[in-house]
PASEDO-77060 format. One record per residue (C-alpha): residue in three letters; y, x, z. Coordinates in steps of 0.1 Angstrom, whole numbers, padded with zeros to 4 digits, always signed. Each point is the difference from the previous one (the first is absolute). Example, Ala and Ser with C-alpha at 12.3 -4.5 7.8 and 13.67 -1.06 7.14 Angstrom:
// residues 2
ALA-0045+0123+0078;SER+0034+0014-0007;
//
This chain:
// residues 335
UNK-0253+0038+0280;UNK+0013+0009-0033;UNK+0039+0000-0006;UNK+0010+0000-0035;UNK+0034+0011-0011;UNK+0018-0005-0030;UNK+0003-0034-0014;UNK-0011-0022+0027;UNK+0019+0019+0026;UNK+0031-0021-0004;UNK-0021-0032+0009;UNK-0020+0020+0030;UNK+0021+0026+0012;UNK+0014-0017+0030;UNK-0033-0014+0010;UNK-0016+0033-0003;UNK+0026+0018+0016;UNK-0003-0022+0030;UNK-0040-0001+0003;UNK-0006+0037-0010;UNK+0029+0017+0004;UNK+0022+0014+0027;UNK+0033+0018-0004;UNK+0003+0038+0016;UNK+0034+0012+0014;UNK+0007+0020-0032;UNK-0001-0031-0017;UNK-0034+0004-0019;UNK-0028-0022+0006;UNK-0031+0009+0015;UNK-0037-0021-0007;UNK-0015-0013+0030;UNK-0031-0001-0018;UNK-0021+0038-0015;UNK-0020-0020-0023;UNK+0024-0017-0018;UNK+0003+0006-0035;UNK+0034+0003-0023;UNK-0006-0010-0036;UNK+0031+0012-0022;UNK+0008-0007-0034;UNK+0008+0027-0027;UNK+0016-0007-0030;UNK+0014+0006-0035;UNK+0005-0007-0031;UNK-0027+0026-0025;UNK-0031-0003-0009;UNK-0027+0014+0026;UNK-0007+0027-0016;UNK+0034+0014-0001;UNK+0005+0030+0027;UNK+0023-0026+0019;UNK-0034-0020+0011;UNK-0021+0032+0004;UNK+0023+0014+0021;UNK-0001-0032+0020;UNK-0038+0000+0003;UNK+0003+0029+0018;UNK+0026-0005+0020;UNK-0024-0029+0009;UNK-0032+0014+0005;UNK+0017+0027+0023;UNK+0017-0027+0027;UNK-0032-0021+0001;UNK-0020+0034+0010;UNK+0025+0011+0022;UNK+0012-0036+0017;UNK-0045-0005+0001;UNK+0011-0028-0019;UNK+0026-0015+0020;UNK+0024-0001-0030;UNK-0012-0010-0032;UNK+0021+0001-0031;UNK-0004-0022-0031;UNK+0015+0014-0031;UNK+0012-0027-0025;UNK+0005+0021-0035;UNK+0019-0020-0033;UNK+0024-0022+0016;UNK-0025-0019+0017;UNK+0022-0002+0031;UNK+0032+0003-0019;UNK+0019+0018-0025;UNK+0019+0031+0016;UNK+0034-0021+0008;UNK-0018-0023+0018;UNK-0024+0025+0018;UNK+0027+0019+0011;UNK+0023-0035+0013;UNK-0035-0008+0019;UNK+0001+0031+0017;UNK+0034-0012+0012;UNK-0009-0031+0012;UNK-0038+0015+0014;UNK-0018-0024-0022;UNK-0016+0035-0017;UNK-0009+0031+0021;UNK-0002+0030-0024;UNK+0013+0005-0034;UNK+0003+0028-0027;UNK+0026-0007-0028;UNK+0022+0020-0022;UNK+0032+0001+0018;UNK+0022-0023-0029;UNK-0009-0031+0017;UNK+0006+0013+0035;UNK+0032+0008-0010;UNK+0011-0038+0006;UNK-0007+0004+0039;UNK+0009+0037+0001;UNK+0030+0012-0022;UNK-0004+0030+0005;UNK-0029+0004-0014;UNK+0010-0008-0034;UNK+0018+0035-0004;UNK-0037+0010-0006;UNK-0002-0021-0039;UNK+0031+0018-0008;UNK-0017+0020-0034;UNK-0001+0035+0001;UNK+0005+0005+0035;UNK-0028+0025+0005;UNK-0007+0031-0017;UNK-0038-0001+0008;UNK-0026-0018+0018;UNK+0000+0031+0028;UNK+0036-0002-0001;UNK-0001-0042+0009;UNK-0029+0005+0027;UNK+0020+0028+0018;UNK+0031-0023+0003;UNK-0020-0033+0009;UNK-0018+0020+0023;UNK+0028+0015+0019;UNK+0034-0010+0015;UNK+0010-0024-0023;UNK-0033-0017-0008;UNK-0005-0004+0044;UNK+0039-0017-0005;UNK-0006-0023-0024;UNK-0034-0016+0018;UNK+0022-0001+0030;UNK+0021-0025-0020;UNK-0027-0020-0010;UNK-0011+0004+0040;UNK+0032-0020+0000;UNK-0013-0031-0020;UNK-0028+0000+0015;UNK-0026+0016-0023;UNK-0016+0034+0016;UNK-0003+0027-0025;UNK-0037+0025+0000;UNK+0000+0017-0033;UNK+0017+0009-0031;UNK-0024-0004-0027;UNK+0007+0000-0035;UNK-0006-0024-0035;UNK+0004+0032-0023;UNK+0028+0005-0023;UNK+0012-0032-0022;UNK+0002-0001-0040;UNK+0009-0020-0023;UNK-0028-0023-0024;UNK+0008-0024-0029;UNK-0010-0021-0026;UNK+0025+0013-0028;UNK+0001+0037-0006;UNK+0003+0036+0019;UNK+0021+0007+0020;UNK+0018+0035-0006;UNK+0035-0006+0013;UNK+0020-0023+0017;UNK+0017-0016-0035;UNK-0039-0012-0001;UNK+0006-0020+0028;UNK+0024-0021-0019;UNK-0005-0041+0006;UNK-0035+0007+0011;UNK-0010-0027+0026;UNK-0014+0019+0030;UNK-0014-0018+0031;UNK+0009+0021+0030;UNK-0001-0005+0036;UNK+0023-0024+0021;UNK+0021+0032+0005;UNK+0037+0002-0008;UNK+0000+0038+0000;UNK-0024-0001-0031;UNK+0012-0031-0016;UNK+0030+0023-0001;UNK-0014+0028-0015;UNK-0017-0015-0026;UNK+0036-0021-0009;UNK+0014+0033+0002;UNK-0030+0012-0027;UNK+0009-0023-0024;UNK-0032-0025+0009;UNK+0000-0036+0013;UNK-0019+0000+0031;UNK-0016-0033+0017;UNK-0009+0000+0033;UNK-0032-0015+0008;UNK-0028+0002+0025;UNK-0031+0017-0013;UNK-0023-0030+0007;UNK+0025-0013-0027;UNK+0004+0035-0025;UNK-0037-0001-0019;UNK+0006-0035-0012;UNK+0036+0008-0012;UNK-0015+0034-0018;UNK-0028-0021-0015;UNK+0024-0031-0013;UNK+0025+0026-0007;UNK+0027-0011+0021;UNK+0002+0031+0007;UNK-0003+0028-0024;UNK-0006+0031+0029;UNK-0002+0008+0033;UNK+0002+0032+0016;UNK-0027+0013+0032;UNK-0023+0027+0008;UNK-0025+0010-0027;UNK-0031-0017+0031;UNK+0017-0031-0001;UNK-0003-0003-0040;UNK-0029+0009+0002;UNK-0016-0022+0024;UNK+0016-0029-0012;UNK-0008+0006-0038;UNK+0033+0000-0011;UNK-0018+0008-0032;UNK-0009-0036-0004;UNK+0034-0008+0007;UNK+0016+0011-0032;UNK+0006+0036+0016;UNK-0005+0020-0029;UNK+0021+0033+0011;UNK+0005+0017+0033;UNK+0035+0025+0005;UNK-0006+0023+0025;UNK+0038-0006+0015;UNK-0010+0008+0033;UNK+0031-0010+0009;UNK-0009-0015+0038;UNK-0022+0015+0022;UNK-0014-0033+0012;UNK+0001+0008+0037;UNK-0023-0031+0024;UNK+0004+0001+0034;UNK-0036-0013+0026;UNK+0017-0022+0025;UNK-0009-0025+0030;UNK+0018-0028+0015;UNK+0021+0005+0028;UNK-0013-0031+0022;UNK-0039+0011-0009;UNK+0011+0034+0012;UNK+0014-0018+0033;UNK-0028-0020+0006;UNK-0027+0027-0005;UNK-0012+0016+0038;UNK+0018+0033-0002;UNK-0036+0022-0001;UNK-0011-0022-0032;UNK+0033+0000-0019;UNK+0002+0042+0006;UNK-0032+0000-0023;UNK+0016-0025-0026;UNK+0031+0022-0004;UNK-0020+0032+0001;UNK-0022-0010-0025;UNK+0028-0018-0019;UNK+0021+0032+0001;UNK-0032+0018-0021;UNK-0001-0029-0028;UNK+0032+0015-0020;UNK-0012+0036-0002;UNK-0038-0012-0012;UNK+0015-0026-0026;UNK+0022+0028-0017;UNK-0034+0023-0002;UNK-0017-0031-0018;UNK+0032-0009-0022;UNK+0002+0036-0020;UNK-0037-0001-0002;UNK-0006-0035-0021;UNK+0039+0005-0018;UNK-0018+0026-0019;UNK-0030-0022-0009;UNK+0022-0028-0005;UNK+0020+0016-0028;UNK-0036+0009-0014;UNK-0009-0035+0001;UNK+0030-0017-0016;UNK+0000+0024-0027;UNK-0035-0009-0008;UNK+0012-0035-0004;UNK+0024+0008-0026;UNK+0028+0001+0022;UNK+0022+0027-0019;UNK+0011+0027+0029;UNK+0038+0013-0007;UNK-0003+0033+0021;UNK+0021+0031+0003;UNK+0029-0022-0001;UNK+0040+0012+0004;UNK+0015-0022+0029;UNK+0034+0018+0003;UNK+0015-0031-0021;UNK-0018-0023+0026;UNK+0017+0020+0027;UNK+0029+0000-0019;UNK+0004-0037-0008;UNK-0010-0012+0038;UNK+0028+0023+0021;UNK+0021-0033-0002;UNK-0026-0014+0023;UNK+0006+0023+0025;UNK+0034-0003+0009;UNK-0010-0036+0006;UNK-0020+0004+0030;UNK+0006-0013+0030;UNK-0012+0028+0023;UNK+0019+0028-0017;UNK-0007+0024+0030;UNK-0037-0001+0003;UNK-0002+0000-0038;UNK+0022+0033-0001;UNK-0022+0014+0033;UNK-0033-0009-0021;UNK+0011+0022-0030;UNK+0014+0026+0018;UNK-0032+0004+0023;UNK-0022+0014-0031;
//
């Protein structure tokens, strides 16, 4: 028998439950049946060859040699399955199994999260993997725990900067009018109000359209993500290195598939799941390097070396607006 989760669950799940399930006193369920086989989706919103999918693969090919294929997982790359927002509500709902998204749009079922976007935060990448990695990182996937979305991994999108169409980008009095998409995030819609720009919330399905029309003048993301989407050909003619988030994305499974997994197969899952973070980070600082390479050799203009003490400087406002003023406080005084 094969029993596929994800997006046909909601239509099958109380028929499957019934014929091939049973429920254990800890209240997990237990297969009736050795051979049968668990096909979970994977997805999110980059191109496959972006570290996110890689990392994936992996995390793939390792269940389906350790389960002797019992649990298979599909891994739908580019939106195929959803943009992140509605990847991450599926997960709620157990209509997708396994996600990996940069936390902003997780932020609308988790809160707490969004402390995370806040710019400037971390010092360093070391300094961001030793706090997601500890205490407070095991708090906040409790939390999600919560709303029903298991967290495995902290992985990572790289550190956003800013491309446009117009000119470089040496200060924050460059920022002036410039029509910025950014992510459906209030914390950076108000730190780029704060900068002086006008940002417009969009979903990236939506953004390389915008850029190429010019609805949009800029948009600001990790140095892979322009890359792989040839922001060139979308009227990016100049890259800031801002760095001003360090773009943290979070591997995470649904609740229910984790509840409807037999215990022995879902150990694997989380196992394996709990390795994907650490790998995608590896493969991120390797291709940022060759990405940067890349966009530069197609006459993207790189601003590097840049001062981002008046960035700092004109976002503080943003941080007295937080709602989670103690773990924001606890995150910067852990580094």
């Amino acid at each position: 028998m094969k029993r596929k989760l994800g997006f046909i669950s909601v239509i099958l799940a109380g028929a499957l439950t019934l014929t091939a399930c049973g429920e254990s006193g800890n209240g997990t369920t237990t297969t009736d049946d050795p051979n049968e086989v668990y096909t979970l989706q994977a997805g999110h919103s980059l191109p496959d060859s972006h570290p996110y999918h890689l990392a994936f693969l992996e995390m793939a090919k390792n269940v389906e040699e350790r389960t002797d294929g019992q649990v298979i997982i599909e891994v739908f790359a580019n939106s195929e399955i959803g943009a992140e927002r509605e990847l991450t509500e599926g997960m709620t709902l157990g209509t997708v199994d396994l996600v990996v998204s940069s936390t902003a749009p997780v932020t609308n079922f988790v809160p707490e999260l969004g402390v995370l976007d806040v710019p400037f935060i971390f010092k360093d990448r070391a300094s961001a993997v030793n706090v997601l990695e500890g205490e407070i990182g095991d708090e906040i996937f409790a939390k999600m725990e919560e709303n029903g979305i298991i967290g495995l991994s902290w992985g990572e999108n790289g550190y956003r900067h800013i491309t446009n169409s117009k000119h470089p980008i040496n200060t924050p009095e460059d920022l002036k009018g410039l029509k910025i998409r950014t992510q459906e995030n209030t914390i950076h819609l108000a730190a780029f109000e704060a900068l002086g720009a006008q940002p417009t919330p969009m979903a990236w399905t939506e953004a390389i359209t915008a850029l190429q029309q010019g609805v949009v003048d800029a948009q600001e993301n990790p140095a892979i993500v322009a890359d792989q989407f040839n922001l060139h050909e979308a009227n990016q003619k100049y890259m800031t290195l801002t760095g001003h988030v360090y773009s943290v994305a979070v591997y995470m499974m649904s609740k229910q598939t984790y509840d409807e997994l037999p215990e022995e197969l879902r150990d694997i899952v989380v196992e394996e799941g709990q390795k994907a973070g650490a790998k995608e980070r590896d493969l991120i600082v390797e291709m940022e390097k060759e990405s940067l390479k890349t966009l530069k050799e197609n006459g993207v203009e790189i601003i590097e070396n840049v001062d981002v003490t008046p960035f700092q400087e004109a976002v503080k406002p943003v941080y007295e607006t937080i709602e989670h003023q103690e773990l924001l406080n606890r995150i910067l005084d852990a580094q």
